[in-house]
VOKOL-793592 format. One record per atom (N, C-alpha, C): atom name; y, x, z. Coordinates in nm, 4 decimals. Layout:
N
  at     north      east        up
  CA         Y         X         Z
...
END
This chain:
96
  at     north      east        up
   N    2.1289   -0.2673   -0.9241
  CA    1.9867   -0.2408   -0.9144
   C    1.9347   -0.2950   -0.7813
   N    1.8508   -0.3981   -0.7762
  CA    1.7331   -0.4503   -0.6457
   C    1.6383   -0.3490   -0.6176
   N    1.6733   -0.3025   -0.5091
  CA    1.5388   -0.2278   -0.4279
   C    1.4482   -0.3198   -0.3559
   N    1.2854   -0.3254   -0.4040
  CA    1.1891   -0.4170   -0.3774
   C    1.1470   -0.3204   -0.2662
   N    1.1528   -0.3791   -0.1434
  CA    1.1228   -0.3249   -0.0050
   C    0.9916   -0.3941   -0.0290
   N    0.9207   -0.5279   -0.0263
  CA    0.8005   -0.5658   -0.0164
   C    0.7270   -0.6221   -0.1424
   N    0.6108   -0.6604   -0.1304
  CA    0.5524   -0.7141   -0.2656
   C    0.4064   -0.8459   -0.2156
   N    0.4534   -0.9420   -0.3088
  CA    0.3857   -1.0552   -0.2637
   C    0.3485   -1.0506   -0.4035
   N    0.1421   -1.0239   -0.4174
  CA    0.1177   -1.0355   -0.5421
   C    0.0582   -1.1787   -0.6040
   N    0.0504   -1.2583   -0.4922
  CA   -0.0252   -1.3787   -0.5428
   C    0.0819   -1.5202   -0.4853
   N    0.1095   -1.5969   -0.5982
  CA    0.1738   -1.7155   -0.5364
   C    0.1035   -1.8357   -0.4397
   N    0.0150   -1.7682   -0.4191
  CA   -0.0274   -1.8562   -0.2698
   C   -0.0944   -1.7499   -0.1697
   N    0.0097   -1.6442   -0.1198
  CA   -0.0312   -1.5713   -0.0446
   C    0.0710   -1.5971    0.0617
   N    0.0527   -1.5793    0.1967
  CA    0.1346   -1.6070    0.2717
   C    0.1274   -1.5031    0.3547
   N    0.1378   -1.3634    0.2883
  CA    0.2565   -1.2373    0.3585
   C    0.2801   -1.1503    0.2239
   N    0.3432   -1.0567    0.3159
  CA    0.4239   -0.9619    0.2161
   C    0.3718   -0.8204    0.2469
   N    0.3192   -0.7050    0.1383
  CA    0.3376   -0.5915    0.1969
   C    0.4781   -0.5361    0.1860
   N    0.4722   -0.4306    0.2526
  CA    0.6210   -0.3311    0.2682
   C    0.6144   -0.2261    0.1611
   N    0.6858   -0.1809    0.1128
  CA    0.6344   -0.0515    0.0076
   C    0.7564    0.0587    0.0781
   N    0.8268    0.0438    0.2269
  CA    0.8667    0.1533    0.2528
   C    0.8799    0.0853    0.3710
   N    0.8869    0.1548    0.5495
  CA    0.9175    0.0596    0.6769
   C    1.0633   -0.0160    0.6758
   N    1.0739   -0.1230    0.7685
  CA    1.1699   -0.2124    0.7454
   C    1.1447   -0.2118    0.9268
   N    1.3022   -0.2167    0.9285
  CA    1.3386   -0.2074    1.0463
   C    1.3925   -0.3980    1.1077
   N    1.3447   -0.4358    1.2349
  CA    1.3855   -0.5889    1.3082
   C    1.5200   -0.6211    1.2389
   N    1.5270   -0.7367    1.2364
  CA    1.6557   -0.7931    1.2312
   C    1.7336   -0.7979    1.1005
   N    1.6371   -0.7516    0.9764
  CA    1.6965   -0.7376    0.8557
   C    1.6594   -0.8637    0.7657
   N    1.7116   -0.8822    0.6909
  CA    1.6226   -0.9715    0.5914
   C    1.5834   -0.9196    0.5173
   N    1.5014   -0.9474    0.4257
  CA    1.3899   -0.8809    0.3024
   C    1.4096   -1.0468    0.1880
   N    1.4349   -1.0215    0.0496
  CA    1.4324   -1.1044   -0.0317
   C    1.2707   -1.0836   -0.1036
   N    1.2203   -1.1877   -0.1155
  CA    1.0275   -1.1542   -0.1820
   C    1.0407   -1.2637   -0.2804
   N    0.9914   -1.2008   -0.3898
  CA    0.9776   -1.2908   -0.4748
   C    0.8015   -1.3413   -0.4859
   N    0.8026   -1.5011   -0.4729
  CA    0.6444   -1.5928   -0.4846
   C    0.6754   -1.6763   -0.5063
   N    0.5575   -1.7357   -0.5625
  CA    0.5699   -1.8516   -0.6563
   C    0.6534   -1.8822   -0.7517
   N    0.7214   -1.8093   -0.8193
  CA    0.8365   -1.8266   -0.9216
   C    0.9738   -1.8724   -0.8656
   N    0.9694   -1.8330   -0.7519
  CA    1.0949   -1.8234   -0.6962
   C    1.1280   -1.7566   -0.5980
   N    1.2292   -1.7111   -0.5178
  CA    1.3011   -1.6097   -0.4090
   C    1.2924   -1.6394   -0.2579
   N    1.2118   -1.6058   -0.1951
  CA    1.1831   -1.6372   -0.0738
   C    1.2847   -1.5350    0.0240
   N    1.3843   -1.5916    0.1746
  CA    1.4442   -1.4621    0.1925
   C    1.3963   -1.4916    0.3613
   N    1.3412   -1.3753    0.4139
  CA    1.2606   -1.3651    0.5022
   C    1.3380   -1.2689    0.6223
   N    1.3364   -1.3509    0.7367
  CA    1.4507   -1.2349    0.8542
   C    1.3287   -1.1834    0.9143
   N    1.3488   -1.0571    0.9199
  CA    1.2355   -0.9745    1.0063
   C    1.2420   -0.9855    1.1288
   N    1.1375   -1.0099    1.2173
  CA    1.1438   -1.0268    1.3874
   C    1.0995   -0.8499    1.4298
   N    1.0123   -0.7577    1.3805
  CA    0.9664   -0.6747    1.4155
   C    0.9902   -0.5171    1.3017
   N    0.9834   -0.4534    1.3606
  CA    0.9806   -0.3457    1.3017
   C    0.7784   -0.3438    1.2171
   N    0.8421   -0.2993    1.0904
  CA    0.7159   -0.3084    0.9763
   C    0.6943   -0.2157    0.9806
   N    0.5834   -0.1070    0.9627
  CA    0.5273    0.0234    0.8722
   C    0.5000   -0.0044    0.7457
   N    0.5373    0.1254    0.7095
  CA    0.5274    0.1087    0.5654
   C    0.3644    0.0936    0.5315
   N    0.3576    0.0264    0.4234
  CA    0.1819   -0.0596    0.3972
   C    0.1566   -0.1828    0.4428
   N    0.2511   -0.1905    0.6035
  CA    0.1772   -0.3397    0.6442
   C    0.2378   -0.4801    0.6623
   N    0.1651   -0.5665    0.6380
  CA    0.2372   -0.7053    0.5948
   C    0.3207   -0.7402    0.7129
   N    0.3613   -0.8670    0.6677
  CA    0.4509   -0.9985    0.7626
   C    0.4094   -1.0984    0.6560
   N    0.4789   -1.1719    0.8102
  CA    0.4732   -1.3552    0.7294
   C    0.5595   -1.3739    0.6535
   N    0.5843   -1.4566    0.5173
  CA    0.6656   -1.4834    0.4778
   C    0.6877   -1.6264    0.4614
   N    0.6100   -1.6763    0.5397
  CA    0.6277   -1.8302    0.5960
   C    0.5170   -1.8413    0.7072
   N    0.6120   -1.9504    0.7988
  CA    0.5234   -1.9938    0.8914
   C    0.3628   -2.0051    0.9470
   N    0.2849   -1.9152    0.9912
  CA    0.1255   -1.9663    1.0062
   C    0.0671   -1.9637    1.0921
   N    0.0224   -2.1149    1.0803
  CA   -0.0664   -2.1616    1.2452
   C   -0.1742   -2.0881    1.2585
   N   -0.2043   -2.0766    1.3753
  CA   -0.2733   -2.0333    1.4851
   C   -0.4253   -2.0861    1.4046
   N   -0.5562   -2.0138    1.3428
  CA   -0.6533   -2.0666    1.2942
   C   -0.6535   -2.0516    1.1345
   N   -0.5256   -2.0264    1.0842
  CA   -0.5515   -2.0428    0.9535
   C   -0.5448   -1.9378    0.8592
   N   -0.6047   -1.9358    0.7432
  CA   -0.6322   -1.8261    0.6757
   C   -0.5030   -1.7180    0.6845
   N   -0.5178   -1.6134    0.6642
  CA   -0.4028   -1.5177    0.6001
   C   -0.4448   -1.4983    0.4527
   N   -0.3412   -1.5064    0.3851
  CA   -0.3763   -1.5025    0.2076
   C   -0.3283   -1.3846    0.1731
   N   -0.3760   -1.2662    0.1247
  CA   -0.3052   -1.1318    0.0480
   C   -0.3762   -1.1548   -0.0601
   N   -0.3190   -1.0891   -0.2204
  CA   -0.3846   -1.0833   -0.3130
   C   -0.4682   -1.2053   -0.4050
   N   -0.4098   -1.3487   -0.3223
  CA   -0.4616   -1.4769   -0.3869
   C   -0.6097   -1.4566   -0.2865
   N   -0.6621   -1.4036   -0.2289
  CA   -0.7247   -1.3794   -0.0948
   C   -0.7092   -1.4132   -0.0052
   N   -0.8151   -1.5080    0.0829
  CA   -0.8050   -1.4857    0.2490
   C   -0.8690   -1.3462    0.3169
   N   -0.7830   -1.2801    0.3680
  CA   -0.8273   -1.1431    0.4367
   C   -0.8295   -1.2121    0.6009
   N   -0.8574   -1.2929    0.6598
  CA   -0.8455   -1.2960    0.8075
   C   -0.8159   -1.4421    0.8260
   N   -0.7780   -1.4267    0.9566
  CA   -0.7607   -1.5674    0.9938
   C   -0.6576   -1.5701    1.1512
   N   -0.5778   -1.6103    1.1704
  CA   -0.4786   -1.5634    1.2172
   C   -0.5039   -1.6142    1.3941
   N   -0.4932   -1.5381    1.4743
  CA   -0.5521   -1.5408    1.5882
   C   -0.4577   -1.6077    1.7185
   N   -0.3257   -1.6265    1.6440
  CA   -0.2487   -1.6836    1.6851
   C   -0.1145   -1.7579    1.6064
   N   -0.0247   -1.8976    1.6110
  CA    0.0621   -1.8665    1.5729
   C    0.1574   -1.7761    1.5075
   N    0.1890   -1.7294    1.4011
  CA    0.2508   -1.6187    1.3666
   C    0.3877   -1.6936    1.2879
   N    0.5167   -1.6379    1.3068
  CA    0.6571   -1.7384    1.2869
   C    0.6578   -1.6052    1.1095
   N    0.7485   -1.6241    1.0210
  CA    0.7862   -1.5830    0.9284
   C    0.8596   -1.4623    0.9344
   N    0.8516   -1.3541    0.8942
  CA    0.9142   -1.2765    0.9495
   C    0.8295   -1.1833    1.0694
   N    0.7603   -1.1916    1.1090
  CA    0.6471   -1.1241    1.2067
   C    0.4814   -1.0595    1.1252
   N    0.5242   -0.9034    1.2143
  CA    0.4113   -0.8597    1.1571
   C    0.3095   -0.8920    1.1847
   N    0.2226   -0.8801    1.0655
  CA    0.0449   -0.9404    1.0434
   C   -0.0028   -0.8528    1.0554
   N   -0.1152   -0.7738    1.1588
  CA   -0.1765   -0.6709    1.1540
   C   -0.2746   -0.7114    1.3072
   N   -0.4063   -0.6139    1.3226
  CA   -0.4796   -0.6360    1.3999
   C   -0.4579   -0.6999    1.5505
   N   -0.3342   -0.6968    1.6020
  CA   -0.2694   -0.8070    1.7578
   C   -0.2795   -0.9283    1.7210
   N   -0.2731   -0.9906    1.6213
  CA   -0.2782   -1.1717    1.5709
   C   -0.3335   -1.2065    1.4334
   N   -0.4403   -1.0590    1.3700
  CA   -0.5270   -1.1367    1.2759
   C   -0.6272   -1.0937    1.2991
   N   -0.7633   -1.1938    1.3069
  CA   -0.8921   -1.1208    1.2990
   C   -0.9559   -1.1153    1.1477
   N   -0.9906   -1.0135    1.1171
  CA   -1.0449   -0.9520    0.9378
   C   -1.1836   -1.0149    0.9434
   N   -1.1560   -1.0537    0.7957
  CA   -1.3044   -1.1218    0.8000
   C   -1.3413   -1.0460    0.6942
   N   -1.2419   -0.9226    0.6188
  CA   -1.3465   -0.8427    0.5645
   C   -1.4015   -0.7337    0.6117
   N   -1.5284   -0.7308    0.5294
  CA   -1.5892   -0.6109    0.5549
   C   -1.7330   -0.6324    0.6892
   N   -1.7095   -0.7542    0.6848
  CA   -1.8048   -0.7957    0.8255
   C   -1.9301   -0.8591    0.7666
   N   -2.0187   -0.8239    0.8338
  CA   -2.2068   -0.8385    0.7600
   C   -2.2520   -0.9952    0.7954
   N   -2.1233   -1.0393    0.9120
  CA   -2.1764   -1.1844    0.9680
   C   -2.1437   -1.2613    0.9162
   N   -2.0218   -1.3211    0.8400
  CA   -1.9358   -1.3390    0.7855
   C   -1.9752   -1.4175    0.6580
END
């Protein structure tokens, strides 16, 4: 039996949520795009919140849900959590 630690719902999303915390230094297997992505964690996750599950430059969208939710405020390597220190949200904003 595979225990799904994260969930990538759209094949062009580029993170993962957690569905329980994941501790540095582990790998996490995610399944996108119709195939097995295996991702080494740099940081300790909470449970709910994403990482990269590939590489993303500094400027470019963050994709959840076949969605851009943000735009990434810095470099972010694979494996590193995505959350308010290196994404700025572009939802929910009136300027936008």
């Amino acid at each position: 039996m595979t225990t799904r630690k994260a969930i990538v719902m759209e094949g062009i999303d580029n993170v993962a949520t957690v569905v329980e915390p994941v501790d540095a230094l582990g790998e996490i297997v995610v399944e996108a795009a119709g195939g097995k992505i295996v991702v080494h964690i740099c940081d300790n996750i909470p449970f709910g919140h994403k990482f990269a599950i590939r590489d993303i430059p500094g400027g470019s969208l963050i994709i959840k849900y076949g969605e851009p939710i943000g735009v990434a405020r810095i470099d972010i390597k694979a494996g590193e959590h995505v959350h308010v220190h290196n994404l700025e949200s572009k939802r929910g904003r009136g300027d936008q």
